[in-house]
Each structure stands twice: as C-alpha cells, then as structure tokens.
N, C-alpha and C positions, 0 to 999 in steps of 0.2 A: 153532875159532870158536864163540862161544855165540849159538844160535839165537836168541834170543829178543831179543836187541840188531838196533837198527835200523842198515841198509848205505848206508854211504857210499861212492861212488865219484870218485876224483881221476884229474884231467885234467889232464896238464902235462909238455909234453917235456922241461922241466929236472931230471935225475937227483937234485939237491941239494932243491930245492922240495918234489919228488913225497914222496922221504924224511921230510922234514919232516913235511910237513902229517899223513903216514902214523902219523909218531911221535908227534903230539900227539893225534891221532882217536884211534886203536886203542882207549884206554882203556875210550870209551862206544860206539862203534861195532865194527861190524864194516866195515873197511877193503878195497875193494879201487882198485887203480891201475890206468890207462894211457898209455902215452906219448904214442898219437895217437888221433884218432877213427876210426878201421876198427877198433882194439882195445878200443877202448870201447863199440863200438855190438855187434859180439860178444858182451859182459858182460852189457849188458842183456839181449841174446836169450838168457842163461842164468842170470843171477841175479836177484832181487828185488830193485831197487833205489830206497833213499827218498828221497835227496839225493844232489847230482853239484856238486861245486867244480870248476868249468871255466877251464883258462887261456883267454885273450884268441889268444896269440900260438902258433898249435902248427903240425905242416905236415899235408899233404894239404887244409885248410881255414881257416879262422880261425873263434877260439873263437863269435863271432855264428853262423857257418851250424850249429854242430853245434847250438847252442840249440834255435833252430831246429827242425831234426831232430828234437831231443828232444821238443821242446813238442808238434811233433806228432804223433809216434808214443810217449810217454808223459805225457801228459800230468798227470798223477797226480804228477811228479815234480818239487820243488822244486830252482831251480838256483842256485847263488851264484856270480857270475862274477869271477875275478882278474886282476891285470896289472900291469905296470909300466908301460905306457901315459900314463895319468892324463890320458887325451882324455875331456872331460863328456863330449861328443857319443856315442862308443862308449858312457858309461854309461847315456844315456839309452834310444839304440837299445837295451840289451839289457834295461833295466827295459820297455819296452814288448813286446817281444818275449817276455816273461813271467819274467825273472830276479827275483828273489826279492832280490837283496843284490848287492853290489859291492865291493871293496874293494882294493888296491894292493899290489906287493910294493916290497922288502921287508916282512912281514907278522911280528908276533908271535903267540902263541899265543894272549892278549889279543885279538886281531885278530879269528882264530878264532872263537874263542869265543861273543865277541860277535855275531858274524855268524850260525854256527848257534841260538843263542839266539832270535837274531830272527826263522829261517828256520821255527823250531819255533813258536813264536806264531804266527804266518804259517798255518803247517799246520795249525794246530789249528783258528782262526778260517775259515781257507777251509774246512775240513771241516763246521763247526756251520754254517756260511753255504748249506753242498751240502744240509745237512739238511734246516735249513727251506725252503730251496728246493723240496726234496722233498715237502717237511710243504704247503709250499703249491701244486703243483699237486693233490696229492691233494686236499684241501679244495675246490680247485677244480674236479675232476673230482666229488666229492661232490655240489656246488652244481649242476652241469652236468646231473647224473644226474637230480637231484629235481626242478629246473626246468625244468630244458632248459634250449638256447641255439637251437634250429631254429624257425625263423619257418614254421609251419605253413600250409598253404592252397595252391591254384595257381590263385588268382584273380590278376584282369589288375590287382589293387590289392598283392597278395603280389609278385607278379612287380615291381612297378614300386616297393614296399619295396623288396626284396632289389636292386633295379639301386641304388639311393641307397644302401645301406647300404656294398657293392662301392666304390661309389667312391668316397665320403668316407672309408672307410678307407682309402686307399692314398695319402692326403695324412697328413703327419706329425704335427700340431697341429691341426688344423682342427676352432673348436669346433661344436658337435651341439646344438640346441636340436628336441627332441620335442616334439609338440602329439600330443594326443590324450584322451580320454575315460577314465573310472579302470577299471581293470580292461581297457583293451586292449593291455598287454605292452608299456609303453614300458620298461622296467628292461631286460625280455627283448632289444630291439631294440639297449640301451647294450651289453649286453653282447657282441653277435653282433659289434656295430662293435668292439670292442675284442680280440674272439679275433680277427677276420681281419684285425688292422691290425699292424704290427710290432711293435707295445706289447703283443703277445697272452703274451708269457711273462713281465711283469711284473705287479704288483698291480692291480688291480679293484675301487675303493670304492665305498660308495653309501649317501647320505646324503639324508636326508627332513629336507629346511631348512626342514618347519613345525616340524618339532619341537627347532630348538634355541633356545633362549633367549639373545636377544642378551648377555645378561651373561655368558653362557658363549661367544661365538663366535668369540677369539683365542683362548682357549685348547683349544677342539673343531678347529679348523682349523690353529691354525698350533703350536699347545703350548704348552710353560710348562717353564721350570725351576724346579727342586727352590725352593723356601721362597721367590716368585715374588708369593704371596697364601696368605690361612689357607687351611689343607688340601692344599695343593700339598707333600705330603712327598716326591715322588720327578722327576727327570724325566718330562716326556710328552710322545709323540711326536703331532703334530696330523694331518691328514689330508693336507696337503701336503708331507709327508716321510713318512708311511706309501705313498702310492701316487705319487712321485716316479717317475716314468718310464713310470708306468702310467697307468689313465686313472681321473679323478672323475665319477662319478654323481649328481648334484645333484636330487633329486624333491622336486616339487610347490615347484619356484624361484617359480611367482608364488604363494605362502602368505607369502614373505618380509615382514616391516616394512620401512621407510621406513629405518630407520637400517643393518637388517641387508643391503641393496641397499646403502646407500654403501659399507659395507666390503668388500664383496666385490665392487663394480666396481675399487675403486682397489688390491685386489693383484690383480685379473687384467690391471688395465691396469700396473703395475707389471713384472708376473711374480716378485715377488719378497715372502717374509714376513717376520716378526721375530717368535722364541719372546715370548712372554711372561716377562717378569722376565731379559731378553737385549737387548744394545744392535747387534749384528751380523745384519745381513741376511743371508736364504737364498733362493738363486735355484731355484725349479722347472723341472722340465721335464713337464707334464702336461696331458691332451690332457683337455678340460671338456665333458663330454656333460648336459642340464640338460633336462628332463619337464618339463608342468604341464598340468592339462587345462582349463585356461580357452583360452579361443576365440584365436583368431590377431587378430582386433581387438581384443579385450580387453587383451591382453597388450602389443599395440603400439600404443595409446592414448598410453600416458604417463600416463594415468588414477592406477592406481595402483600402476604397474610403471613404473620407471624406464627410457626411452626410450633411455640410452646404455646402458644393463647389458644394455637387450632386443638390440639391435645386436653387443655384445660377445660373449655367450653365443650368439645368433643367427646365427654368420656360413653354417652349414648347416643348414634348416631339415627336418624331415621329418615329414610327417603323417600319423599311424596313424587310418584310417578305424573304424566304430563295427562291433561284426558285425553290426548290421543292414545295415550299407551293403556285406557281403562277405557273403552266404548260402551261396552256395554254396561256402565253405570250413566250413560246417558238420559238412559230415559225414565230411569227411579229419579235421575235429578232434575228434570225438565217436568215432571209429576210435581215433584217438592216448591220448583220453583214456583211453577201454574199457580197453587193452591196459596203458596205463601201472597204470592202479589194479587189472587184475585179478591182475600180478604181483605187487606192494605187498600187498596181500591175499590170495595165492594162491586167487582164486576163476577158475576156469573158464566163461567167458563164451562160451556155444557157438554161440548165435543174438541176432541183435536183429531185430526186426518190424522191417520198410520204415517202418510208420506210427509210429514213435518219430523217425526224421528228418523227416520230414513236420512232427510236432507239435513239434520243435525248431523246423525252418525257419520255422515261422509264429508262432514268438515273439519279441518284440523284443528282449530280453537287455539291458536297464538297463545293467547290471553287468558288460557285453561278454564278453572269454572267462575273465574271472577265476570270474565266475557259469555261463557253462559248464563250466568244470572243478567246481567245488562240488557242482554237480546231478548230473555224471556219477558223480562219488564217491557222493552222497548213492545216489543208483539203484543202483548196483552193492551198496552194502554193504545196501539193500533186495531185491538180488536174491536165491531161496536154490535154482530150479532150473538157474542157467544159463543162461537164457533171458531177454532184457532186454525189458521190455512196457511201453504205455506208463503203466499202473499203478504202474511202479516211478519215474515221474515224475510223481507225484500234486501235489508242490510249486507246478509250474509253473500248472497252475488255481488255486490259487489267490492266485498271483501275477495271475494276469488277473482276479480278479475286483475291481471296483472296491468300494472299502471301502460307498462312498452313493450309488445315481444318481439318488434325491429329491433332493439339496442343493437342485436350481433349483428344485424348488416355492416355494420361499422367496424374499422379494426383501431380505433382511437379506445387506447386503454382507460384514458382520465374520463370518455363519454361515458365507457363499458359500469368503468367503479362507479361514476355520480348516477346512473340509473337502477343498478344495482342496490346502491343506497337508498335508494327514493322506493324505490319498490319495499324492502326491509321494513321502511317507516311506515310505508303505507299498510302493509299487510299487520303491521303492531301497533296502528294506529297511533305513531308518534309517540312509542315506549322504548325510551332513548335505550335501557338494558337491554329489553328482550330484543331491538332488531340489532345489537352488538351481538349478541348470543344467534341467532341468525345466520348474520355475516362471521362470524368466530374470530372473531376481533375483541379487544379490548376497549371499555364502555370510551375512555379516556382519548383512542386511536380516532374510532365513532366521533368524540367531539372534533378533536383537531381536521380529519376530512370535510366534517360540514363546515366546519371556518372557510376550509382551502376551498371549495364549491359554492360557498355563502349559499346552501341548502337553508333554509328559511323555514319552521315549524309550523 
C-alpha cells in the first residue's frame, strides 16, 4: 500500500458490493473492508482512517447506530452512507447525524465518484472552517487579554452589575440597551454578556453608529453584491451575516439621525435584511446589545430618539454608575491597572504610597475608568524607582485646577458662558459629549456656541 494515499474504509455485508466498491477505490485510495461493525470498529482502533462508506442494512446493528458510534468516537471522519432502502427518512436521519452524502445501490463507479468528490470538498471547507474558527477564538483571547472582559470592583453597584449581566444572559435574544457615562466600560459589560450567554463561541461585533454615514448604512449593515453601486467590485458581507448567531454591539445608538433610526428599527422589527444590489431576504438570528451615554430621560423622551426603536433595543435596560458614584472600587482598580501595565512594560512596581489612593479617591474622574486607566499608565511609564508616588501623578492637579475663578468678577453674560465652556472642556479634556453633559446642554447647542466664540480645540 502507498503510505501517502488517503484510507478508505467500506462497510457492507454483501461479499459482491464490498468487492466492487474495493475495486473502483484502490486506485486513489488505500482500501480497507469490513463485513460488520465489531470488524470495523477493530480497523479504526488500528489504522488511520479518512473516509468510511457505510451500508444502511448490515447485522449486529444497522448502518445509523454505527454512524453514530463513529461520529462520536472519530469524529474527524467523513462518512458516506449506502442502501438499497431509498427511505428519505433514513436519509435525512443520517445527514443530521453527521453523513456527509447518500446514495443507493445498485451504484456505479460514476456513483462513486461523485460522492467522494463531494465528500472531499466537504473536507476541505470544514477544515478552513476549523481554521478560522481557530483564527477567531484567538483574536478573541487577544482582545480579552488587552481589555479584559472582568467587570472590576466589589462594590454593592459591581455586585448588582454582575447579578443583571448573569441573568440577561441566560435568555436567548433578549436585547441589552446600556446607559451610562463615556469611559465607564459599557463595550466591556456587552462583551461579558455575550461570553457568558450561549452565543459566547460565536462572533462579537461592535459598531460606533455615530460614525456611519447613512449613505453607507445598507451596505455597512446588511452588504451588497458585487457591481450593486460604483465601487462595489466584490461581495460584502454586512454586519448582520458577519456576527449572525452572535451578538451586535451597537455604541453611542442615540448619536443616530432621524433617518438612520427608521432603518434600523424596521429590520429589527422585521428580523430580517436584503444585501444590497439582491432581491432575497436573510433572516438573522442575533441578540442586539446598544450603549449611549445620554440620560435615561433623554433617551426615552421621543425628543430625539425615537420612542419605538427606544423600546425595541430597550427590552433590558442596565445602568453603569459614574466612578464617582463607586469609590471604593478604586483601588481594586488601580491594583488591576498597576499589574496589568507593569507586565506590558516590564517595569517592576514594588510599592505604591497609601496616599496615591487617597488622592485618587478624592478625584472625580470625568472620564470614569477609561481616564483611570490612562493615568495609571501615564504614572507607571513616569515611574523609574519602582515606587509609585503621588508625584508620578502630577496630571491630576492640574486637572483640578480650574482654568479662571475671576470669570464672576464680570457681569458680561457672553464672557460668563465662553469661560464656563473652556473650563467644561478643559476639565474633559476636549470630550465634546461629556463637557455637554457637564454644561446640560445639547452635544449640537456645545457645537454651535464654539462657532459663536471660535473656541478653538
């Protein structure tokens, strides 16, 4: 036998059949026979076997139990099952049960042929399927590593996350609408819900819906076929057949326009897309998790976030409080960060002064724990004995220090607002939301007064 050729093994109590199919393989195969299943299941426990053409009809068993068997004590191994039968039913049961092909005797070699043909495509594509399967938990152990997925803290606001996150994951579809402030790990929170929920070993998207341009949003979302529109040269797969089974991360959903809210209420109330430049509809199966950090009345106004999309996306609401409102998860998180960035940096961080959590705890953090991770890093890569002081958090002063506190000498209202502005910015370090949110203004109101001041970024 020539090692290098891949092993077939046949199944089939009829002496005449077994012959046959033996004498048409051998060519590209290496061939081995059995007449029952105790002689076959022998084979495997001693030879390498890549394919198995199984009768239907043999004794000690019928051809379905030994599948079976097969499937799962090798499952590595494609199976083509035959018969003279010609009951759908047996053919369907044995396609679900993991047969690869089917087909009838009398058979020709034609028969054959065709059938390992297809058995072999079959194999190839479930292998590059096993790949990236592969390819993507790693990425996603990568993504895991760098950000995490652990919801930090063991305050009674952590605790009372982590019970909502528990239980809305263990419902199958149930969508997730986030409130909270920028920088306090709503992405983090989508993701934790979708590792612990049965969707955790397929895809994980996440998409920031200020930044698509409704002229692009059937084709970002749902796709387009090849020559669809100019520039459209190939297929593209949209976001609702990339994370089909898995779950969507929708951030900063109330940034949306007015037009980009209709379309995306009416396929989530649908459940269903249509490619671009295609007349056939595709049904999803994907569980809709959606962020934004405007207020929970703002959002559910009808203002200018539509009141049925708020509902739709809304059916589980869960609110990430500010770190000012959880202090004392400070310093488990300032622990976390230390360790995570002194690895990343190989610097050896021996001691930290008590009074660097102190002068954390008594700062407000704007910029919640996205701005505490920033500083940690900023401090560590300022540290150069090992010792973390709170010197090496010199930023935070002057983060406190207020840009003017003359303004009010003044009773000029336009000086009063453009200082008041500049300070907001300053304190959010030029985070056009959060110093809206601030001043309690509208992000859009914020734009138009820096026009009117030519306030300069």
């Amino acid at each position: 036998m020539t090692s290098n050729l891949l092993s077939i093994l046949i199944i089939d109590d009829d002496p005449i059949y077994r012959k046959l199919s033996s004498s048409i393989l051998k060519e590209r195969f290496n061939v081995f026979t059995a007449e029952a299943p105790s002689i076959a299941f022998k084979i495997l426990k001693s030879e390498i076997i890549d394919y198995i053409i199984c009768d239907y009809r043999l004794p000690e068993m019928d051809g379905l139990e030994v599948l079976k068997i097969i499937k799962e004590e090798h499952s590595n191994i494609e199976v083509i099952m035959i018969s003279d039968s010609g009951d759908m039913d047996t053919v369907i049961e044995a396609l679900r049960l993991g047969a690869v092909d089917y087909f009838k005797k009398p058979f020709t070699p034609a028969d054959i042929w065709m059938s390992i043909e297809k058995t072999q495509k079959f194999a190839e594509l479930n292998k590059n399927y096993k790949v990236e399967k592969n390819k993507n938990i790693q990425l996603k152990q990568i993504v895991e590593n760098e950000f995490g997925v652990e919801i930090i803290g063991s305050s009674k606001a952590v605790k009372d996350l982590k019970s909502q996150m528990s239980m809305v994951a263990q419902t199958p579809d149930t969508s997730v609408l986030i409130l909270g402030e920028s920088g306090t790990g709503k992405e983090l929170v989508a993701r934790g819900i979708h590792n612990i929920s049965q969707r955790k070993s397929e895809f994980f998207g996440a998409v920031n819906m200020s930044a698509i341009p409704e002229s692009l949003f059937e084709s970002e979302f749902f796709g387009h076929k090849k020559g669809s529109f100019t520039g459209a040269i190939s297929d593209k797969a949209g976001w609702f057949e990339t994370t089909n089974k898995g779950t969507l991360f929708l951030d900063e959903i109330g940034e949306m326009t007015h037009g980009l809210q209709v379309k995306l209420l009416r396929v989530l109330e649908d459940r269903t897309y249509t490619k671009v430049g295609s007349q056939s509809q595709q049904k999803y199966d994907i569980r809709i998790v959606a962020a934004t950090n405007k207020p929970i009345e703002e959002i559910s106004s009808g203002k200018n976030f539509r009141i049925d999309l708020f509902h739709r996306v809304g059916t589980f609401i869960i609110y990430l409080p500010p770190l000012r409102e959880r202090k004392e998860d400070i310093p488990e998180l300032v622990d976390y960060f230390i360790e995570s960035f002194s690895v990343k940096m190989a610097k050896n961080i021996k001691e930290i002064h008590t009074d660097v959590y102190e002068m954390l705890k008594n700062y407000s953090f704007p910029g919640n724990i996205r701005e505490l991770r920033n500083i940690i890093e900023r401090a560590i890569i300022l540290c150069n004995d090992g010792v973390l002081r709170t010197q090496n958090f010199s930023i935070i002063e002057s983060f406190n220090k207020p840009v003017n506190m003359n303004i009010f000498d003044t009773f000029d209202l336009e000086v009063i607002e453009k200082q008041t502005i500049m300070n907001a910015l300053h304190l959010t370090k030029n985070n056009k939301s959060e110093a809206a949110r601030l001043l309690n203004i509208e992000w859009n109101a914020l734009y138009r007064r820096l026009q009117k001041y030519s306030i300069e970024l």
